[in-house]
N, C-alpha and C positions, 0 to 999 in steps of 0.2 A: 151492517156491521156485525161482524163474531162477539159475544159476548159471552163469557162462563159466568158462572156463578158458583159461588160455593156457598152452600146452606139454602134448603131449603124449608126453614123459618116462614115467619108470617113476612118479613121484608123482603126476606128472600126470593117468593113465591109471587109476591106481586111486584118486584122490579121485574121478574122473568115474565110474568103475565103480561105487563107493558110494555114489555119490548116488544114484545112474542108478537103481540096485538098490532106495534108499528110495523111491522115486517123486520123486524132484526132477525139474525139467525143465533139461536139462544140455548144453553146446555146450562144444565143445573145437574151438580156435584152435592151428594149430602150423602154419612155415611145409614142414613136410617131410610128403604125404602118406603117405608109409610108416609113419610114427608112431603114424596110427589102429590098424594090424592090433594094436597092445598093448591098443586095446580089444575088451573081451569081443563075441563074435558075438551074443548078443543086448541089444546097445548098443543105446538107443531114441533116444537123445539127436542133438544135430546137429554136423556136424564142417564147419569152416570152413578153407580154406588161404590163409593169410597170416599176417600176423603183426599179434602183440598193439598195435602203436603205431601202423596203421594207423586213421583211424577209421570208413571204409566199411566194412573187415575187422569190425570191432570191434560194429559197425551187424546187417553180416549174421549174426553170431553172438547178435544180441538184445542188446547191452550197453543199450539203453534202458529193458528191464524188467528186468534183472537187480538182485536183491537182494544177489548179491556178486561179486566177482573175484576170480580167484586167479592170480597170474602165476610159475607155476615151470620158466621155462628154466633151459638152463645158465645164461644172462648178464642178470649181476647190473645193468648197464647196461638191459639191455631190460627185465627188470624191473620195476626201478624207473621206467624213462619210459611202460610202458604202464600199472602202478598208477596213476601221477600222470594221465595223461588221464580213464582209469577212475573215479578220486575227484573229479578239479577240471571234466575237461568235461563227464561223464554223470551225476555225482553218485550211483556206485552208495554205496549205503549201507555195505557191510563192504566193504573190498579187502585183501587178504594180497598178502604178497609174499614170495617168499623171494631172499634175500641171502647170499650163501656169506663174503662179506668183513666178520667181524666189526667191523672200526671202522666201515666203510659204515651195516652195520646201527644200528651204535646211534645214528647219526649222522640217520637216515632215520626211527627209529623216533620221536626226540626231535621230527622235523619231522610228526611226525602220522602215519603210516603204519605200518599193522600189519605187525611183518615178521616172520619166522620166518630161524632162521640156523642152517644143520645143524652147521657147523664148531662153534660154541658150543654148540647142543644135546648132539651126539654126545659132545666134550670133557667136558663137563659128567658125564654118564653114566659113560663109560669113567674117569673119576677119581673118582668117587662108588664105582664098586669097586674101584678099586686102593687108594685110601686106606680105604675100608671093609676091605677084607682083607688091606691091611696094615699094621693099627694096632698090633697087636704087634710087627712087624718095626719100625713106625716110632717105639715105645716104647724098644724093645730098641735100636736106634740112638742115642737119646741118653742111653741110660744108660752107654754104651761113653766 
Protein backbone atom coordinates (compact mmCIF):
# COMPACT_ATOMS: atom_id res chain seq x y z
CA UNK A 1 0.00 0.00 0.00
CA UNK A 2 1.17 3.88 -0.87
CA UNK A 3 1.04 5.77 1.85
CA UNK A 4 2.16 9.80 2.38
CA UNK A 5 2.43 11.27 5.25
CA UNK A 6 2.41 14.71 6.19
CA UNK A 7 4.44 15.69 9.23
CA UNK A 8 7.11 14.34 10.32
CA UNK A 9 6.46 14.81 14.10
CA UNK A 10 7.02 12.14 16.88
CA UNK A 11 3.57 10.39 15.23
CA UNK A 12 4.37 11.08 12.24
CA UNK A 13 7.86 9.37 12.09
CA UNK A 14 6.69 6.19 13.79
CA UNK A 15 3.47 5.64 11.68
CA UNK A 16 5.98 6.00 8.73
CA UNK A 17 8.48 3.74 10.72
CA UNK A 18 5.71 0.99 11.02
CA UNK A 19 4.65 0.92 7.77
CA UNK A 20 7.99 1.21 6.32
CA UNK A 21 8.97 -1.82 8.55
CA UNK A 22 5.55 -3.91 7.10
CA UNK A 23 6.76 -3.47 3.73
CA UNK A 24 4.39 -0.48 2.82
CA UNK A 25 5.76 1.72 0.34
CA UNK A 26 5.86 5.09 2.57
CA UNK A 27 6.75 9.15 1.75
CA UNK A 28 6.88 11.49 4.42
CA UNK A 29 6.16 15.39 3.61
CA UNK A 30 7.26 17.84 6.33
CA UNK A 31 8.29 21.34 5.55
CA UNK A 32 11.45 21.24 8.03
CA UNK A 33 14.28 18.74 6.88
CA UNK A 34 15.63 18.15 10.18
CA UNK A 35 12.43 16.28 11.03
CA UNK A 36 13.60 13.16 8.95
CA UNK A 37 16.61 12.31 11.40
CA UNK A 38 13.45 10.96 13.78
CA UNK A 39 13.22 8.48 11.08
CA UNK A 40 14.90 5.24 11.60
CA UNK A 41 18.43 4.99 9.50
CA UNK A 42 17.10 2.19 7.71
CA UNK A 43 14.15 4.13 6.30
CA UNK A 44 13.42 2.82 2.73
CA UNK A 45 10.69 5.15 2.14
CA UNK A 46 10.96 8.70 0.36
CA UNK A 47 10.98 12.11 2.12
CA UNK A 48 9.76 15.07 0.48
CA UNK A 49 10.32 18.98 1.77
CA UNK A 50 7.39 21.13 1.62
CA UNK A 51 4.35 21.10 2.86
CA UNK A 52 1.12 18.93 2.74
CA UNK A 53 -1.14 21.82 0.86
CA UNK A 54 1.13 22.15 -1.66
CA UNK A 55 0.08 20.10 -4.83
CA UNK A 56 3.43 19.57 -6.78
CA UNK A 57 4.85 18.84 -3.00
CA UNK A 58 1.87 16.47 -2.72
CA UNK A 59 2.68 15.06 -6.51
CA UNK A 60 6.38 14.52 -5.71
CA UNK A 61 5.67 12.45 -2.61
CA UNK A 62 3.27 9.96 -4.97
CA UNK A 63 -0.28 11.32 -3.57
CA UNK A 64 -1.53 10.06 -7.02
CA UNK A 65 -1.12 6.28 -6.15
CA UNK A 66 -1.57 6.64 -2.56
CA UNK A 67 -4.16 4.53 -0.93
CA UNK A 68 -4.03 6.80 2.10
CA UNK A 69 -3.09 10.16 3.83
CA UNK A 70 -2.24 10.85 6.95
CA UNK A 71 -1.78 14.76 7.89
CA UNK A 72 -0.37 14.98 11.54
CA UNK A 73 1.27 18.51 12.09
CA UNK A 74 1.00 20.52 14.96
CA UNK A 75 -1.74 22.72 12.93
CA UNK A 76 -4.95 21.74 12.84
CA UNK A 77 -5.50 24.31 10.07
CA UNK A 78 -3.05 22.70 7.77
CA UNK A 79 -4.41 19.57 8.48
CA UNK A 80 -7.44 19.90 7.75
CA UNK A 81 -6.77 21.98 4.24
CA UNK A 82 -4.13 19.41 3.09
CA UNK A 83 -6.79 16.21 4.16
CA UNK A 84 -9.43 18.21 2.09
CA UNK A 85 -7.06 18.39 -1.29
CA UNK A 86 -5.87 14.84 -0.60
CA UNK A 87 -9.67 13.44 -0.54
CA UNK A 88 -11.52 16.12 -2.91
CA UNK A 89 -8.39 16.79 -5.62
CA UNK A 90 -6.50 13.31 -5.75
CA UNK A 91 -9.26 11.20 -4.54
CA UNK A 92 -7.04 9.09 -2.15
CA UNK A 93 -9.30 6.62 -0.83
CA UNK A 94 -8.61 6.66 3.31
CA UNK A 95 -7.32 10.26 4.45
CA UNK A 96 -6.83 10.81 8.63
CA UNK A 97 -6.39 13.75 10.01
CA UNK A 98 -5.52 14.66 13.30
CA UNK A 99 -7.12 17.68 14.99
CA UNK A 100 -6.01 18.80 18.55
CA UNK A 101 -9.46 21.24 18.69
CA UNK A 102 -12.20 19.00 19.92
CA UNK A 103 -15.21 21.08 18.40
CA UNK A 104 -13.03 21.42 15.08
CA UNK A 105 -12.98 17.88 15.08
CA UNK A 106 -16.27 16.82 15.52
CA UNK A 107 -17.21 19.48 13.21
CA UNK A 108 -14.82 18.04 10.32
CA UNK A 109 -15.56 14.51 11.19
CA UNK A 110 -19.48 15.17 10.56
CA UNK A 111 -18.36 16.90 7.16
CA UNK A 112 -16.78 13.45 5.85
CA UNK A 113 -13.31 13.30 7.05
CA UNK A 114 -11.68 10.80 9.33
CA UNK A 115 -10.14 12.62 11.99
CA UNK A 116 -8.44 11.51 15.07
CA UNK A 117 -8.31 14.16 18.17
CA UNK A 118 -5.52 13.35 20.91
CA UNK A 119 -7.09 16.07 23.49
CA UNK A 120 -10.38 13.75 23.45
CA UNK A 121 -8.63 10.50 22.95
CA UNK A 122 -6.09 11.16 25.87
CA UNK A 123 -9.12 12.87 28.17
CA UNK A 124 -11.13 9.88 27.47
CA UNK A 125 -8.41 7.53 28.98
CA UNK A 126 -7.15 9.51 31.74
CA UNK A 127 -10.97 9.59 33.16
CA UNK A 128 -11.74 6.15 32.31
CA UNK A 129 -9.10 5.58 35.39
CA UNK A 130 -9.82 8.15 37.51
CA UNK A 131 -13.33 7.38 37.58
CA UNK A 132 -12.52 3.69 37.42
CA UNK A 133 -10.41 4.00 40.52
CA UNK A 134 -12.28 6.15 42.19
CA UNK A 135 -15.60 4.63 42.25
CA UNK A 136 -15.46 4.10 45.84
CA UNK A 137 -14.21 7.38 46.75
CA UNK A 138 -17.02 8.70 44.32
CA UNK A 139 -19.71 6.28 46.24
CA UNK A 140 -18.33 7.41 49.54
CA UNK A 141 -18.87 11.12 48.48
CA UNK A 142 -22.42 10.88 48.07
CA UNK A 143 -23.33 9.09 50.86
CA UNK A 144 -21.58 12.05 53.06
Amino acid sequence: MKVVIMGCGRVGARIASILDHNGHDVAVVDIDARAFRRLPNDFRGNTVIGTGIDEDVLRAAGIEDASAFVAVTNGDNRNIMAAQVARLMFEVPEVICRIYDPVREDTYRRLGLTTVCPTTTVSALILDHVIGAGDLLGARGREA
